[in-house]
C-alpha positions in Angstrom: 135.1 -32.0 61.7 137.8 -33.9 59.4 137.6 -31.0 56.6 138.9 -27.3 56.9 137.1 -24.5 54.9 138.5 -21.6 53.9 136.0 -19.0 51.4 136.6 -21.5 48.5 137.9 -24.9 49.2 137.3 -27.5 51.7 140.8 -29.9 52.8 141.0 -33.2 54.2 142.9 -33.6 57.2 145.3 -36.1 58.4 147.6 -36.4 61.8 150.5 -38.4 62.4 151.9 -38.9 65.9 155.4 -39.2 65.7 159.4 -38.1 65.9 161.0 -35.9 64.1 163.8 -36.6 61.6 166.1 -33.5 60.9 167.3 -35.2 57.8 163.4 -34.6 56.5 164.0 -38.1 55.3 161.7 -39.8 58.1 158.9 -39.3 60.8 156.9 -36.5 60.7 158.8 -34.7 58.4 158.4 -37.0 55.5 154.7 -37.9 57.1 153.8 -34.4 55.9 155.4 -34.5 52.6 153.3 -37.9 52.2 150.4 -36.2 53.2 150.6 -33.1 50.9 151.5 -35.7 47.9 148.0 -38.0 49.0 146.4 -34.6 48.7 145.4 -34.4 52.1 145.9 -30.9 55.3 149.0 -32.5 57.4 149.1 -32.2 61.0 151.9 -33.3 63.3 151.9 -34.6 67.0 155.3 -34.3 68.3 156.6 -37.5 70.6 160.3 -37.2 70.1 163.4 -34.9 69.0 166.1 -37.1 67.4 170.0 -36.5 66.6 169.9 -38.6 63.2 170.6 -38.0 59.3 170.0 -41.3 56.7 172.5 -43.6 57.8 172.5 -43.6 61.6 170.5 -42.2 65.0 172.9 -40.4 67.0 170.6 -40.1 70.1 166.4 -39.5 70.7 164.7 -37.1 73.5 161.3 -38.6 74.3 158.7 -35.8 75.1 156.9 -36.2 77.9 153.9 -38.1 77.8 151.6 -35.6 79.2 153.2 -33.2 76.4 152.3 -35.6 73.8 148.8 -36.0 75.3 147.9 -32.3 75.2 148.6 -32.2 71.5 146.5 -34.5 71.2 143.8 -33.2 72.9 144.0 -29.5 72.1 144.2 -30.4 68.7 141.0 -32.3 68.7 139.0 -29.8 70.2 139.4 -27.8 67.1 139.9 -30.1 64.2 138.9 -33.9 64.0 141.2 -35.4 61.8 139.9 -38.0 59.2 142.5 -40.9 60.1 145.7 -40.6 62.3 148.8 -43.1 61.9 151.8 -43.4 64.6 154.7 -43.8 64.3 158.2 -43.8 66.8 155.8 -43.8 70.2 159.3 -44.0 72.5 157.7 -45.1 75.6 154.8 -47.0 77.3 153.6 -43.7 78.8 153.6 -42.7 75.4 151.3 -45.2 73.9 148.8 -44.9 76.5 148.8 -40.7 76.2 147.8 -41.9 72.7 145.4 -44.3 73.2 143.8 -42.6 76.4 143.2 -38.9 74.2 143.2 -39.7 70.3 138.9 -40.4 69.8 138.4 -44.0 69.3 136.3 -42.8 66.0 139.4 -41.8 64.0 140.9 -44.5 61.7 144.2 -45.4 62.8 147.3 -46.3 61.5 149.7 -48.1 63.4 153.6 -48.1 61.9 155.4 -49.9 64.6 158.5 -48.2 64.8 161.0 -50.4 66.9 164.2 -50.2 65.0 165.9 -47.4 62.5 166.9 -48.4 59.3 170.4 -48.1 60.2 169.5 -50.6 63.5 169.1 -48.2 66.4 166.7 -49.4 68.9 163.7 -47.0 69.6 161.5 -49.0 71.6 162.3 -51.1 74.8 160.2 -54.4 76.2 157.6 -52.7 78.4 156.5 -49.9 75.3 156.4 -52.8 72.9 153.9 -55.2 75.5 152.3 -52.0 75.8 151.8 -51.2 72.0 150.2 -55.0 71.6 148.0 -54.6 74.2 146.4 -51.2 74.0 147.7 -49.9 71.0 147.1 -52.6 68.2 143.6 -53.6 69.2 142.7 -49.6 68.5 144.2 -49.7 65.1 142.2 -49.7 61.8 145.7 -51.2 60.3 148.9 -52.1 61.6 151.8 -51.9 58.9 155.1 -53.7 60.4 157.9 -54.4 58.1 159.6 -57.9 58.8 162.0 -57.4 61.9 158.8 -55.3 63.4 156.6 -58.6 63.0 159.3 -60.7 64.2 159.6 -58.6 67.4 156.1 -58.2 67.3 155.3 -62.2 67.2 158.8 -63.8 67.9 158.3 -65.7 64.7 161.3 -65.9 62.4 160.0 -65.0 58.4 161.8 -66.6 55.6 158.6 -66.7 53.0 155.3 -65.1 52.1 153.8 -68.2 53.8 155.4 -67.2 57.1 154.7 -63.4 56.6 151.3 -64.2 56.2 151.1 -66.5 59.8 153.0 -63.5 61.5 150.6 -61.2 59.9 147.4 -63.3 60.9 149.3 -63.6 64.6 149.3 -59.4 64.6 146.1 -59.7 63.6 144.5 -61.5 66.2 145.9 -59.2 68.6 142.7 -56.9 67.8 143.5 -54.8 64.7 141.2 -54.8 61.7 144.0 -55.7 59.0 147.3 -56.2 58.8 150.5 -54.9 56.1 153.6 -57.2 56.6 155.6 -54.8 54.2 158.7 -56.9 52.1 161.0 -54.0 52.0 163.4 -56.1 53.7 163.3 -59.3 52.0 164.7 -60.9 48.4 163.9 -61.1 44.8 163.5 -58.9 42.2 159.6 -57.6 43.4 159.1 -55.8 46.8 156.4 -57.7 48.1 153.5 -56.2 50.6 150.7 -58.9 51.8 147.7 -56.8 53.2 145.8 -59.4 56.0 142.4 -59.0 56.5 139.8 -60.8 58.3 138.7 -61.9 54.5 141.8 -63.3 53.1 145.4 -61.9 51.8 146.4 -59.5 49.0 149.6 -59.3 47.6 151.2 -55.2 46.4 154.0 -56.0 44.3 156.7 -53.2 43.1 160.3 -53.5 41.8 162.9 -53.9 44.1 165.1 -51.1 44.1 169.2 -52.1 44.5 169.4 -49.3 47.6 168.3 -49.3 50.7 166.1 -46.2 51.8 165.7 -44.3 54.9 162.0 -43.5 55.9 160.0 -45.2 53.3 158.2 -47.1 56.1 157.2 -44.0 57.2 156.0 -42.6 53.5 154.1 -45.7 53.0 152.2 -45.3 56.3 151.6 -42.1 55.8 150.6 -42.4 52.2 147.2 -45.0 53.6 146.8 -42.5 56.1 145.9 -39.6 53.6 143.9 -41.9 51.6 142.1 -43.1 54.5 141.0 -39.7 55.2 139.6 -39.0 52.1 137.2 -42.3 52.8 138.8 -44.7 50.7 138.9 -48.2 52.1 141.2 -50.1 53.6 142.5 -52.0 50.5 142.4 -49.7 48.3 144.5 -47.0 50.3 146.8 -49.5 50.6 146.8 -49.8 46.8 147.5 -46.6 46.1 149.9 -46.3 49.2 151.8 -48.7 47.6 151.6 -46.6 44.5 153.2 -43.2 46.4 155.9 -45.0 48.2 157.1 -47.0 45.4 157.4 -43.5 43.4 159.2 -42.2 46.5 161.8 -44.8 46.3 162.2 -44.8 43.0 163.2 -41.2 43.5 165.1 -41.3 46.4 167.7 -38.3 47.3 171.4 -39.8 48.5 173.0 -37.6 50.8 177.1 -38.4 51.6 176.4 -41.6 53.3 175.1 -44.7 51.4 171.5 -44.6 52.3 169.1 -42.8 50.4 165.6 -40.9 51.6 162.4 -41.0 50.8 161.2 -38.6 48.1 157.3 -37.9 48.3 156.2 -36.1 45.4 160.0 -36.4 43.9 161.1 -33.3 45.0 164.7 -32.1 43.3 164.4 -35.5 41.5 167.4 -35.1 39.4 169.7 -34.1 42.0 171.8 -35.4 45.1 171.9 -33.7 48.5 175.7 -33.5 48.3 
């Protein structure tokens, strides 16, 4: 089932397959923050322990991947979740424990975490051919910021015209739709261009002057939980956009420069210092 009942509500249930981030600021940390802002029951699959805080990844532990697929499975015996997303997936073992236990009926998100936000690889050459060739053509939506479509594609992207080839490109390799998120180009608006097999849409938001650790994550996370409460596609993006822009805007600073993702906007009026 993708609801739990207890005597007097039901909850809709979300998963998201990923690493964790001590800092709280990314993977499946701020996945479940996301998913208790989206309104949604959180539930965490486990594919790596990471040494990290906002501004840099010290060192990452894959788990291995039969580890990874027996969360998965044991998990599903119990409780279908409504949609799943993934994100840091480590290795090609990895992805395939993934594809090969996580039921081909759940809506899936794919965030394809390559590189930190402070530039620490997290994914070498045979995970990624592995990721576009089983993972990808599984996904419901795939939602790679601009260095992850250029990896992705090996197509350089310097406008919205070329983000929305590269998008097209990602598309074709078998998911439904397509985010090319803009976090990480220029101008005053943060632009998002969802790709579908009907044509583009552009999610706009201010661009914030600071760079933030895990909002990739919270955005992902964010369509996830709407997902799994049966919106659509487009408009769980919508209001994906709408969480992560809020979660931005309220980002906590810790000593370094980078600030974290704040779903919900948790101690919004202070710093972690």
């Amino acid at each position: 089932m993708s609801v739990l009942i207890n005597m007097t509500s039901t909850y809709h249930t979300a998963l998201t397959i990923a690493g964790s981030d001590p800092s709280g600021g990314a993977g499946v940390q701020v996945d479940l923050k996301t998913f208790a802002e989206t309104g949604v029951w959180g539930m965490a699959v486990i594919t790596a322990l990471t040494a990290q805080n906002a501004c840099r990844v010290s060192r990452v532990w894959p788990m291995e991947a039969k580890v990874v697929g027996e969360q998965i499975s044991t998990l599903v015996e119990d409780i279908t979740p409504g949609a799943a997303k993934t994100g840091m997936l480590t290795t090609a073992e990895v992805i395939r424990a993934v594809v090969d236990t996580l039921p081909e009926s759940i809506p899936l998100i794919v965030d394809p975490v390559m590189i930190s936000t402070s530039g620490h690889r997290l994914l070498d050459g045979a995970a990624i051919r592995t990721m576009k060739e089983m993972l990808i053509p599984r996904a419901t939506l795939v939602t790679p910021n601009i260095p992850e479509a250029e990896v992705l594609t090996g197509m350089k992207i310097n406008d919205e015209a070329e983000m929305i080839e590269v998008g097209q490109q990602i598309r074709d390799l078998g998911s439904r739709s397509v985010v090319i998120k803009g976090g990480h180009g220029t101008g005053e608006e943060s632009v998002d261009l969802l790709i579908g097999r009907e044509g583009e849409i552009r999610l706009t938001s201010p661009r914030m002057p600071y760079q933030v650790h895990g909002s990739g994550c919270c955005f992902s996370a964010a369509v996830t939980g709407f997902l799994a409460q049966g919106y659509g596609v487009e408009e769980s993006c919508r209001q994906g956009k709408v969480v992560v822009t809020k979660a931005i805007r309220d980002a906590v600073a810790g000593v370094g420069e980078m600030r974290m993702a704040n779903p919900g906007g948790v101690g919004r009026d202070y710093n972690l210092r």
